[in-house]
C-alpha positions as CSV (number, residue, x, y, z in Angstrom):
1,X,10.2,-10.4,-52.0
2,X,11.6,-7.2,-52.6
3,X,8.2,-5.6,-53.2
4,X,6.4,-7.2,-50.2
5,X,9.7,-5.6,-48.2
6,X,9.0,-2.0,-49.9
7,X,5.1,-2.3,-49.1
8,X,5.9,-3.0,-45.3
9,X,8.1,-0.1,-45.0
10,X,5.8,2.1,-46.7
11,X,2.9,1.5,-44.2
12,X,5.1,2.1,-41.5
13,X,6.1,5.3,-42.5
14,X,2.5,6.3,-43.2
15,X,1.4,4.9,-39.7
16,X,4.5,6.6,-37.9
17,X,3.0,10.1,-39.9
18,X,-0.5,9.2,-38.6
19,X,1.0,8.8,-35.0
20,X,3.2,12.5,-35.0
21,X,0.1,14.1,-36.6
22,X,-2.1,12.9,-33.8
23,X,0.7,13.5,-31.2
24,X,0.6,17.2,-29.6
25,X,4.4,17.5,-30.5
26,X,2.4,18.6,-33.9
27,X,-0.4,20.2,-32.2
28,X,1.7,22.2,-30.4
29,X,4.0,22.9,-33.4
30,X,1.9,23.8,-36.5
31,X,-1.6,24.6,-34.1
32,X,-0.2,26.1,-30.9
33,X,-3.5,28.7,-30.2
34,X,-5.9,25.7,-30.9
35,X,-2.9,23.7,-28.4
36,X,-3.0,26.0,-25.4
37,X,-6.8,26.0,-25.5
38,X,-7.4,22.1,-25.3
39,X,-4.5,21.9,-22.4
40,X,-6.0,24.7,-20.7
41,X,-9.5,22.6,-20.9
42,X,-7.9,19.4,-19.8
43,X,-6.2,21.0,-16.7
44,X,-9.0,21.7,-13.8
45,X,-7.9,25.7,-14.7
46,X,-6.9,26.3,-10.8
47,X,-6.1,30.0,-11.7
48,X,-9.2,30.2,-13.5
49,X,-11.1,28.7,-9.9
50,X,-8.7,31.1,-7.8
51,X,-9.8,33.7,-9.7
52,X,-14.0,33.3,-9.4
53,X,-16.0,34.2,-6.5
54,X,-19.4,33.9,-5.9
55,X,-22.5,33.6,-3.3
56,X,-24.0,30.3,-2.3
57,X,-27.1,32.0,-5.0
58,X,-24.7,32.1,-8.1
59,X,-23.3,28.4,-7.1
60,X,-26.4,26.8,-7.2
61,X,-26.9,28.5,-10.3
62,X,-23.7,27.1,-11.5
63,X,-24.9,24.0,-10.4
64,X,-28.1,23.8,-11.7
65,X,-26.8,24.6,-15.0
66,X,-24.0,21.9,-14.7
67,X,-26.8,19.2,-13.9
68,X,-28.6,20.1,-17.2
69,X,-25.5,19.1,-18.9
70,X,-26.1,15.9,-20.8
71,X,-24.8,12.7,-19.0
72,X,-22.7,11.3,-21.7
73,X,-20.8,14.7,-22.4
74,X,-18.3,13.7,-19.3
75,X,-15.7,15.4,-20.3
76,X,-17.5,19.3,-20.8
77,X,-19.5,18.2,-17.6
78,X,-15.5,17.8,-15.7
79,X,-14.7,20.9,-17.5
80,X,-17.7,22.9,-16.4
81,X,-16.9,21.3,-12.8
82,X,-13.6,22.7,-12.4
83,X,-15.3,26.6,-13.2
84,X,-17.2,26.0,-10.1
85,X,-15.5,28.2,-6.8
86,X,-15.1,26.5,-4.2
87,X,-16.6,27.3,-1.2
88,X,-15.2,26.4,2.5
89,X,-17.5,25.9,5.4
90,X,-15.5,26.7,8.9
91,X,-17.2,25.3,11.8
92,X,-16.0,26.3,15.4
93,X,-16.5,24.1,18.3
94,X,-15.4,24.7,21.6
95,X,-13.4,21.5,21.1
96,X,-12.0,22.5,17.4
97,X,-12.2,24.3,14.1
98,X,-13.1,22.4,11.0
99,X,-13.5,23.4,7.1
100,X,-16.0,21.7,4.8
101,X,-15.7,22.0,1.2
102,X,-18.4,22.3,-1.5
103,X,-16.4,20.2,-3.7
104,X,-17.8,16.8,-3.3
105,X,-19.0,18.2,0.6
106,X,-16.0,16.7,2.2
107,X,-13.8,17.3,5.0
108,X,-10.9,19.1,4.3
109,X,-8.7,20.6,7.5
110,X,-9.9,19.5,11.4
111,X,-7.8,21.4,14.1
112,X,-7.9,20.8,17.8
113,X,-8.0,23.4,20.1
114,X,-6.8,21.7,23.7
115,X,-4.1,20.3,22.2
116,X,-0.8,22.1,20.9
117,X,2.0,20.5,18.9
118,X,4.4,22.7,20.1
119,X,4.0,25.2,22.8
120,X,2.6,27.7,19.9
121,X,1.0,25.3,17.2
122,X,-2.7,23.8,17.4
123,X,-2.8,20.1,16.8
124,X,-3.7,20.0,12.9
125,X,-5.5,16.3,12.4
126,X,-5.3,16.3,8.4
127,X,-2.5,17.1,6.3
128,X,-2.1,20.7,4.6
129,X,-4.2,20.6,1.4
130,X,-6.6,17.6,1.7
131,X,-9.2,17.1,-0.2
132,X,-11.9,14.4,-0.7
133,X,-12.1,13.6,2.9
134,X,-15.5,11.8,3.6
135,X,-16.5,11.5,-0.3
136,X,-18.6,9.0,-1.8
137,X,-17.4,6.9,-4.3
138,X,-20.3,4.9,-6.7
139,X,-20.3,2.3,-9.0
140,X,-22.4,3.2,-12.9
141,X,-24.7,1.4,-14.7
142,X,-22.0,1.0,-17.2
143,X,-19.3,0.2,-15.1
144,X,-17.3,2.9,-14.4
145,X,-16.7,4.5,-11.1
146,X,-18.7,8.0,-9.8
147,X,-16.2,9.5,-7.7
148,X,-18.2,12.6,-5.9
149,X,-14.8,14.4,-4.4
150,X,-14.5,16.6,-8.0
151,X,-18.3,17.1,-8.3
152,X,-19.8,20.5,-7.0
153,X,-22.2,20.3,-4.1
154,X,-24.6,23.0,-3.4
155,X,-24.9,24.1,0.3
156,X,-26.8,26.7,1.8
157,X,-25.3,27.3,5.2
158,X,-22.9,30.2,5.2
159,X,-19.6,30.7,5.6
160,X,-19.1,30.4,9.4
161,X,-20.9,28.2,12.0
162,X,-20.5,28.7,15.8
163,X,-21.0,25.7,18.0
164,X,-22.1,27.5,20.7
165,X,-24.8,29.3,20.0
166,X,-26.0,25.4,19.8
167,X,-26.0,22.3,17.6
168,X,-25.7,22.9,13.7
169,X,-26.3,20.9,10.5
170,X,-24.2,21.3,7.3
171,X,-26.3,19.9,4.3
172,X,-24.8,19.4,0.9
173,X,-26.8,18.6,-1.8
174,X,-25.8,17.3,-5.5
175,X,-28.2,17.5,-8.1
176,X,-27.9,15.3,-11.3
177,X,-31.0,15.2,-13.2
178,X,-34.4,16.6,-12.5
179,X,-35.2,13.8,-9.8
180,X,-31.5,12.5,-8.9
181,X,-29.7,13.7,-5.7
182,X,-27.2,12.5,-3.4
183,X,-27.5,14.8,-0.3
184,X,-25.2,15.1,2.8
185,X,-25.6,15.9,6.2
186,X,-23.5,16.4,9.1
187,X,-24.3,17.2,12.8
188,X,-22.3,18.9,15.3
189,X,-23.0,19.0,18.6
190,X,-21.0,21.5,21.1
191,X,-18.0,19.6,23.5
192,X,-17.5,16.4,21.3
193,X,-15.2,15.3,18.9
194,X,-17.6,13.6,16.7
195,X,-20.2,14.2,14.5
196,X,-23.0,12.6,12.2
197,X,-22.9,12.0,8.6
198,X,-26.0,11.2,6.6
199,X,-26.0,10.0,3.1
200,X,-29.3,9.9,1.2
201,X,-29.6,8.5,-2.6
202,X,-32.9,9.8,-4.2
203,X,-33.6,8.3,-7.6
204,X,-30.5,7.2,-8.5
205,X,-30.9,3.5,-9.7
206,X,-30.6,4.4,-13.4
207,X,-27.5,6.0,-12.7
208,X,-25.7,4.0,-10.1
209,X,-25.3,0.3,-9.4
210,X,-26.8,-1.6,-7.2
211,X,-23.8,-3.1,-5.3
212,X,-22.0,-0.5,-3.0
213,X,-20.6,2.4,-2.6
214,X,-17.4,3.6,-0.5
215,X,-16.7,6.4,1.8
216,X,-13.3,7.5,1.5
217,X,-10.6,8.7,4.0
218,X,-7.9,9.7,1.1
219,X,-5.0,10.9,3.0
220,X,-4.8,9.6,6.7
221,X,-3.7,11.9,9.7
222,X,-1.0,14.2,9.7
223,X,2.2,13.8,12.2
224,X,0.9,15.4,15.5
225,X,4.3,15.2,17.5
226,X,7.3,16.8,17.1
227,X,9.4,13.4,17.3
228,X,8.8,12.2,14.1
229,X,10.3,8.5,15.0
230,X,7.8,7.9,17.4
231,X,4.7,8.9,16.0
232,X,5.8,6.9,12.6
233,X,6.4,3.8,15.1
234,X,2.4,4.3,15.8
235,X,0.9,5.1,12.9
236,X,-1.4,2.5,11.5
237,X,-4.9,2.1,9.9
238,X,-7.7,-1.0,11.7
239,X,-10.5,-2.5,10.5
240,X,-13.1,-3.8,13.0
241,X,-15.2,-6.5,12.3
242,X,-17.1,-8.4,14.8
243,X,-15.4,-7.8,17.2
244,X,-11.7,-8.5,15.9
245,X,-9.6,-5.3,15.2
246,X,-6.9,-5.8,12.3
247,X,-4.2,-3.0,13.0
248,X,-1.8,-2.3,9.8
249,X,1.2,-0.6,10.6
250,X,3.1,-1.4,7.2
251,X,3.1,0.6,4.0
252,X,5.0,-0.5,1.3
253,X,2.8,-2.6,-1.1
254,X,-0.2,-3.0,1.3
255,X,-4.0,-3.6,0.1
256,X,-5.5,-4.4,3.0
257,X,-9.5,-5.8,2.3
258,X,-11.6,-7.7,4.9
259,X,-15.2,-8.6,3.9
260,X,-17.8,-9.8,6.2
261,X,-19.7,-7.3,8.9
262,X,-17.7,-3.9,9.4
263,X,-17.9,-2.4,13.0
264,X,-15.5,0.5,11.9
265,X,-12.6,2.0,10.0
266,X,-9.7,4.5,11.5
267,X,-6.6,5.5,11.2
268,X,-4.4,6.8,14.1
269,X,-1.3,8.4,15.4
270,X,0.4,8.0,18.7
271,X,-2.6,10.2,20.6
272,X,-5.2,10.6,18.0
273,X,-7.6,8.9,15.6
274,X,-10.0,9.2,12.7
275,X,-13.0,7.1,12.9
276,X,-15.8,6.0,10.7
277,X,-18.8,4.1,12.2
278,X,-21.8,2.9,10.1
279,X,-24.8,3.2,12.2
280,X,-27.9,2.1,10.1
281,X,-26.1,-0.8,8.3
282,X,-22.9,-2.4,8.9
283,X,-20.4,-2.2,6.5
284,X,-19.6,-4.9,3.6
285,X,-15.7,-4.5,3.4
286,X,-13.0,-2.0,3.9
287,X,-9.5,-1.7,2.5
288,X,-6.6,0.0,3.4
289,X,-3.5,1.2,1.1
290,X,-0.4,2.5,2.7
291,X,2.3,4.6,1.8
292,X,5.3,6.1,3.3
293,X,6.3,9.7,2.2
294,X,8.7,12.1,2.4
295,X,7.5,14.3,5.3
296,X,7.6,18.1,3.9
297,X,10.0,20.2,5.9
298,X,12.3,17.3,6.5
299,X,15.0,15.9,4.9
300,X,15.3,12.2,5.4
301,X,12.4,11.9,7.9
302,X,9.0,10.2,6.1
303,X,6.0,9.9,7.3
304,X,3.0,6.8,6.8
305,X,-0.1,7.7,4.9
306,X,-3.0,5.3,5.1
307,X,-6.1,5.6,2.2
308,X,-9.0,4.0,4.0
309,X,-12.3,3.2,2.1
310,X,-15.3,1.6,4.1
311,X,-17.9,-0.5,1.4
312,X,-21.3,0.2,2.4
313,X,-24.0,-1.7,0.9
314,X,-26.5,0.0,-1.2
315,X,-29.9,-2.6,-2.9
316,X,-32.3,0.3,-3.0
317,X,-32.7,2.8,-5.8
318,X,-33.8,5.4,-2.8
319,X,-31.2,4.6,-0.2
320,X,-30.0,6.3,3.6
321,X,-27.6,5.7,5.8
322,X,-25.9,7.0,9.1
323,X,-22.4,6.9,10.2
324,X,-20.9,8.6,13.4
325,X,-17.8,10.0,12.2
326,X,-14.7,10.5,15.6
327,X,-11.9,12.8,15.2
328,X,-10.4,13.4,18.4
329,X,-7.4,12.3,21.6
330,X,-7.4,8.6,21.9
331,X,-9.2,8.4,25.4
332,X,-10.0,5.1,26.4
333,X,-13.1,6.3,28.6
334,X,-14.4,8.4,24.9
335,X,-13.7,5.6,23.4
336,X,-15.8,2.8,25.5
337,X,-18.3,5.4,25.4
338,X,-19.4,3.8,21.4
339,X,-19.5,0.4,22.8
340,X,-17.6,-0.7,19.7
341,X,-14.3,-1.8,20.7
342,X,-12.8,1.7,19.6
343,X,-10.6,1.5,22.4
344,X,-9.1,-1.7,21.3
345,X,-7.0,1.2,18.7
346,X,-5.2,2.2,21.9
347,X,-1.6,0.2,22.1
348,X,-2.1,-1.1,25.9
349,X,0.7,-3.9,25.6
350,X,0.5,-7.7,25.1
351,X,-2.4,-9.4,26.3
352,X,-0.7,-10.4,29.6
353,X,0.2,-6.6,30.7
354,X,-2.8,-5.0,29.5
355,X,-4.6,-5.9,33.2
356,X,-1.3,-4.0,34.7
357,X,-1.1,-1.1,32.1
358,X,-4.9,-0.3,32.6
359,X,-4.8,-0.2,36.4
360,X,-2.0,1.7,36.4
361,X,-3.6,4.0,34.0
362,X,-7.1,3.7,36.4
363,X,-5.1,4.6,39.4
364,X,-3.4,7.6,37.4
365,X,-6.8,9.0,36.7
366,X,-7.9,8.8,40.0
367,X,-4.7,10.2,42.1
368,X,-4.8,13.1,39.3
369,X,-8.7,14.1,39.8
370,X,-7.3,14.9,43.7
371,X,-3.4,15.8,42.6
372,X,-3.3,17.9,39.2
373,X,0.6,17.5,38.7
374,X,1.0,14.4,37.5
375,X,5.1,14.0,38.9
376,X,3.3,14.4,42.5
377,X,1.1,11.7,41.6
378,X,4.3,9.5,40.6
379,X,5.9,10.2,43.8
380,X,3.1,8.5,45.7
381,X,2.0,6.2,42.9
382,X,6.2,5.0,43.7
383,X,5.3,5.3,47.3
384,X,2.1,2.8,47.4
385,X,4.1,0.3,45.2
386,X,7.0,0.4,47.8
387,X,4.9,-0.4,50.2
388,X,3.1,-3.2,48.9
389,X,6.0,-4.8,47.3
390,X,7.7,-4.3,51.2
391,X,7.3,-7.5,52.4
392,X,8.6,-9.3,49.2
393,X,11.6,-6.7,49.5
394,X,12.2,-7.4,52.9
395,X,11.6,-11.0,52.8
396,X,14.5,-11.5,49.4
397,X,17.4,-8.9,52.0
398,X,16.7,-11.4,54.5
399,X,17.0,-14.1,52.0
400,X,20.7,-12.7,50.3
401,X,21.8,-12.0,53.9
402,X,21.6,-15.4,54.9
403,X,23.1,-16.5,50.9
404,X,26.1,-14.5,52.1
405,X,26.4,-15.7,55.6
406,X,26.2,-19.4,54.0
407,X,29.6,-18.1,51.8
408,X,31.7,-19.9,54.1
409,X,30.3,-23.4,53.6
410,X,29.5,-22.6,50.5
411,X,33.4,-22.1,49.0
412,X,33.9,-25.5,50.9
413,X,31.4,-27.9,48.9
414,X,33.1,-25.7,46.0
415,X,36.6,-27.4,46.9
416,X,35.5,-30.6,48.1
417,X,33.1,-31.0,45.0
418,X,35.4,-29.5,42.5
419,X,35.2,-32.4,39.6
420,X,31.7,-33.9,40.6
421,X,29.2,-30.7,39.5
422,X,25.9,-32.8,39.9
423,X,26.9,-34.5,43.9
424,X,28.0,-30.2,44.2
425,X,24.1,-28.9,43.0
426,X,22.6,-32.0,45.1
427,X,24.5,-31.1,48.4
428,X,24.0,-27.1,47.9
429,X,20.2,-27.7,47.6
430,X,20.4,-29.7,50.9
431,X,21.9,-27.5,52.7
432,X,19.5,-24.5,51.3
433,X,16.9,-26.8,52.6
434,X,18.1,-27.2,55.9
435,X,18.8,-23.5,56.5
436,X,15.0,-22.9,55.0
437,X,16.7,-20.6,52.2
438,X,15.0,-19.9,48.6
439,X,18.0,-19.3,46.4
440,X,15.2,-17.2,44.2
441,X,14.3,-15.3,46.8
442,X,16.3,-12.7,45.9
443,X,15.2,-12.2,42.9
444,X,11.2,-12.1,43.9
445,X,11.0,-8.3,43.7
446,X,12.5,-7.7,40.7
447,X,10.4,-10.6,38.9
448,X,7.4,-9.0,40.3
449,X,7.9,-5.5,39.1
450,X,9.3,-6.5,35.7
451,X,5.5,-6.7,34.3
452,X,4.6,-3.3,36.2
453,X,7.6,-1.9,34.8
454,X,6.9,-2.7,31.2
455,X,3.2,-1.6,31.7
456,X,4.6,1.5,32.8
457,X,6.6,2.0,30.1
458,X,3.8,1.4,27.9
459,X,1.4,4.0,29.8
460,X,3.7,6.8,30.0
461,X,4.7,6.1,26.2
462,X,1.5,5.7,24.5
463,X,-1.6,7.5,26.5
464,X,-2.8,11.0,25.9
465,X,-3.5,11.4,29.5
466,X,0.3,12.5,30.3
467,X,1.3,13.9,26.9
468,X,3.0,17.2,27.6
469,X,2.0,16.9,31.6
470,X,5.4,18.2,33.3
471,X,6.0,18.1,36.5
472,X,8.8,20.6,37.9
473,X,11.6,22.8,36.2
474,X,13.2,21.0,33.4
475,X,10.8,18.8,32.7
476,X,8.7,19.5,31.0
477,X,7.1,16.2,29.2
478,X,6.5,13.4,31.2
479,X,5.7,11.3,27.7
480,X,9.0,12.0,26.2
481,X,12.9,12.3,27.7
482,X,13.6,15.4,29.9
483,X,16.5,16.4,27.3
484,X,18.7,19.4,28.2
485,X,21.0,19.9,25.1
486,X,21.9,18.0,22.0
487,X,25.2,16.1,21.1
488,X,26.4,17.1,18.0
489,X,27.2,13.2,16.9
490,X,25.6,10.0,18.3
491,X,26.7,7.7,21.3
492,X,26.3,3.9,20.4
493,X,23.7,2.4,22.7
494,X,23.3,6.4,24.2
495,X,22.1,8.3,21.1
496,X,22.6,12.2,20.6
497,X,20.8,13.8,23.8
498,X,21.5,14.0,27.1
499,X,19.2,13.4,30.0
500,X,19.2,14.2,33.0
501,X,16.6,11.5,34.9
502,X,18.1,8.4,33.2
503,X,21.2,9.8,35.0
504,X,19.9,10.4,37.9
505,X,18.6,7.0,37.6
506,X,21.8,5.3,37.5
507,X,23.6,6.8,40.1
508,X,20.6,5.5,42.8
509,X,20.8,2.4,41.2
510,X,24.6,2.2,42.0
511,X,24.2,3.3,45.9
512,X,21.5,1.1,46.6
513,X,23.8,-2.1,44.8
514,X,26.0,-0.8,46.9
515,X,23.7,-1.4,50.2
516,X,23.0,-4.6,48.8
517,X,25.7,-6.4,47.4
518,X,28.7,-6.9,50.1
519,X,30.6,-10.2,48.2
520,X,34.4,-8.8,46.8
521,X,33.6,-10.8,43.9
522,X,30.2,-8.8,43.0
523,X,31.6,-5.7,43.2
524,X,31.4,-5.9,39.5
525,X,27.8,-6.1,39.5
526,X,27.6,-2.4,41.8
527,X,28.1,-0.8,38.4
528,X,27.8,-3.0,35.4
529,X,23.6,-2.7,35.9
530,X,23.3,0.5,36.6
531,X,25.5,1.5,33.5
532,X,23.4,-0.7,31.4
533,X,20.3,0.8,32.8
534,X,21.4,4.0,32.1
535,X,22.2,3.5,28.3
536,X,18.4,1.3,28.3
537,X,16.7,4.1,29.7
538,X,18.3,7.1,27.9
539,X,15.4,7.6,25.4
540,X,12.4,6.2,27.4
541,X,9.8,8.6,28.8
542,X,10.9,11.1,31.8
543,X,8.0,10.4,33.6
544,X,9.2,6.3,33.8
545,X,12.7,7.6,34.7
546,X,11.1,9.7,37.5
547,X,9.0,6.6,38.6
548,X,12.0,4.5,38.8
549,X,14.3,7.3,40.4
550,X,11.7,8.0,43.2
551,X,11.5,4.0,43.6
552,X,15.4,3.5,44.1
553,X,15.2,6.8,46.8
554,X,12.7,4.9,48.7
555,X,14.0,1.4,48.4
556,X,17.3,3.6,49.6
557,X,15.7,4.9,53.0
558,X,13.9,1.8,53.7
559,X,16.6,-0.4,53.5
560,X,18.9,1.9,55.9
561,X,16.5,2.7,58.3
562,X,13.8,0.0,58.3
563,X,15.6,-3.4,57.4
564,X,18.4,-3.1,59.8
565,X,15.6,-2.6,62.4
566,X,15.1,-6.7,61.6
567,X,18.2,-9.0,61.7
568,X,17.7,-12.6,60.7
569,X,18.0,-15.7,62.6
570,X,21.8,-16.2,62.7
571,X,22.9,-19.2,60.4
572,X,24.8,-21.8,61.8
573,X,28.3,-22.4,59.8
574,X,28.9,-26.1,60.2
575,X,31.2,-27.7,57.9
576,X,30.6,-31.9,57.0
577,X,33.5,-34.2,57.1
578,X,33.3,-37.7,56.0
């Protein structure tokens, strides 16, 4: 027993030696030249790659010699890889300024020209540093995974393209054996936001599966507005497929894969999206992983991150596909223009006010192709719903006039019908009927616009067409609240900032309750709404707070100088005794 516990120990001493000689504790300890040489050959040597440069000639000799490299040697091949430069390809558009990499021939920085984050910085669609956007993942003969984004990818175009001297093509080229390629090109066209992609596989069946492969979008879009909140609040990744668009807002612990026939893949922001759209074959699947980072430059602020890969299939040793690739404003007219539902990725509202938030948004367009200041459109966009909701306005004063004239009578059922609540309702509703009064009448207007208002709220909020539009002075962003300064703590139900339209607001809403509501026993009501309005309306939109504040103005002047112009039919006070 004793010698069977002796021979235990003794093997597991000599397997803990075996385990601290392989460890590099001991490399690094008793071999520390031999030590910094394999780290240094491990790492991808980013100083070493800093340090080279080259011309398009000496890479594709680099890569020439880097495809002669035999195929199971992975690791020297990864090592000779990473002594490749890199190479950046800038195209300029009139539209924006993108940079292709050599590494893998992806996508690595997209920058749009006509729209600014702040009033001095461009609209940058990718986050700083990306890499592997647009790269081709493959599945091997022996089951491993071929992801293109580290590989080296010749390309003969220089270092600068210019849109407008006319359309361009970018082609990237990979070679890994004599008669195996994987090639990539893109097409640019002048004054759009998108662009082609073609992928062509020559000779590559002894090296890759036949199943699929996957184009990657690795790292989502970056923030684009300088209210972190609300772009976060929009921020999401879809997958279309036939005709059905699956939006996925959340990030923590989501893998996201639909199968069947993929229309397209994107991710978005409040005003802009990244699209992929498979032209020659549709799609097999597409998954989405989301995660929620710390956004740099901010403290407690994060920011969503959506990995988006669309499966392609691939049956044919030679194999070529197309994709249209969109990375532009969230337009709904650009985005019909694919006849893919890419427009469905706009947020127009519920089913039930997307009819009112696109004809407002119709109507917008069309005022502002006359009118270019969009707060001039509002004032007569407030001016033709004023006029058509006239009659329903004029129709619930006459309505409340006659409610208060009926106060009287009213107070005496009250007495008379103190204990006997149901006889009380069954006599009020007589008498409403004999007066031909609609106790809801009153309340027609406000029922009416509540769906306009909300569409509103939802056009001003969420379209591209009024981001940054000001109108006059202080404002200055008709998506966003005209704030003049900053509270140094936070207001429950206010917030921190003070604005000046949702005030405005208020104080119109409390003179025309005034106009309207003459009952000592609603005075209450005068300013309770308005209040509550106020605090509602705070951190909505300016350019809603203008609509609504030009509304109440007009309502205002047509109520004192139209409606009195039309008395109704006095009522007849009769009190019943039995």
């Amino acid at each position: 027993m004793n010698l069977d516990k002796k021979t235990i120990l003794a093997f597991l001493l000599i397997g803990l030696v075996f385990i601290f000689v392989q460890s590099p504790i001991y490399q690094k300890l008793f071999f520390p030249e031999a030590y910094k040489k394999q780290l240094e050959a491990r790492q991808a040597r980013p100083a070493a790659m800093d340090s080279l440069r080259g011309t398009p000639e000496q890479a594709a000799a680099d890569h020439e010699e880097i495809a002669a490299t035999p195929a199971d040697s992975s690791r020297s091949r990864a090592e000779a890889e990473a002594l490749i430069p890199e190479r950046l390809i800038t195209i300029e558009s009139d539209l924006y300024t993108a940079q292709f990499s050599t590494r893998g021939g992806t996508l690595v920085s997209w920058t749009l020209k006509e729209y600014k984050k702040s009033e001095n910085e461009p609209v940058s669609m990718l986050p700083s540093g990306s890499k592997g956007g647009l790269a081709l993942d493959f599945y091997t003969r022996d089951e491993d995974t071929l992801h293109t984004a580290g590989y080296h990818f010749n390309c003969e175009a220089g270092d600068s393209i210019l849109l407008s001297e006319g359309d361009a093509t970018l082609r990237f080229t990979r070679q890994f054996d004599s008669d195996q390629r994987i090639s990539k090109t893109f097409t640019f066209k002048n004054g759009r936001y998108d662009f082609d992609l073609e992928v062509v596989l020559e000779n590559m069946g002894s090296l890759v599966a036949d199943k699929s492969y996957q184009i990657v979008i690795p790292n989502g879009l970056e923030s684009t507005e300088k209210r972190l909140g609300e772009d976060m609040y929009y921020a999401k990744a879809a997958i279309a497929a036939a005709g059905r668009v699956n939006k996925i807002g959340k990030t923590r612990g989501i893998l996201e894969k639909e199968s069947g026939s993929i229309d397209w893949v994107a991710v978005r922001t409040k005003y802009f999206a990244y699209a992929v759209m498979p032209q020659t074959n549709k799609a097999e699947y597409a998954t989405i992983i989301g995660r929620e980072l710390p956004k740099s430059g901010y403290t407690k602020e994060k920011w969503k991150k959506f990995a988006v890969t669309i499966g392609m299939p691939l049956t044919r040793e030679n194999h070529r596909d197309r994709f249209t690739i969109f990375i532009g404003p969230m337009k709904d007219e650009l985005l019909k223009s694919y006849n893919l539902g890419l427009e469905k990725l706009m947020d127009m509202g519920a089913k039930i006010i997307q009819p009112f938030s696109v004809a407002i948004l119709w109507t917008f367009k069309k005022l502002h192709s006359i009118i270019p200041n969009y707060g001039i459109v509002l004032i007569i966009f407030a001016l033709l719903i004023k006029i058509i909701t006239a009659p329903l306005t004029q129709k619930s004063t006459k309505s409340m006039k006659r409610m208060q004239a009926l106060a009287p009578r009213m107070n005496e059922l009250k007495e008379k019908y103190a204990k006997d609540p149901q006889r009380l309702n069954e006599e009020t509703m007589k008498i409403y009927k004999e007066e031909g009064i609609n106790p809801m009448g009153g309340c027609l207007p406000i029922l009416v616009q509540m769906p306009l208002l909300w569409a509103l709220y939802i056009v001003f909020r969420s379209t591209i067409s009024l981001r940054q539009e000001g109108f006059f002075w202080w404002i200055k962003d008709l998506s966003g609240p005209d704030t003049i300064f900053t509270l140094p703590f936070t207001i429950p139900m206010y917030g921190n900032t003070v604005n000046v339209l949702p005030i405005l607001m208020g104080l119109t809403m409390i003179l025309q309750q005034k106009m309207s509501i003459t009952d000592p026993k609603q005075k209450a009501m005068v300013y309770i709404m308005p209040i509550f309005m106020t605090l509602l309306f705070n951190s909505f939109p300016s350019g809603l707070n203008l609509y609504y504040t030009l509304f109440n103005i007009i309502s205002i002047v047509h109520q004192k100088y139209f409606m009195g112009l039309e008395e109704p039919a006095p009522v007849v006070v009769k009190s019943k005794k039995k």
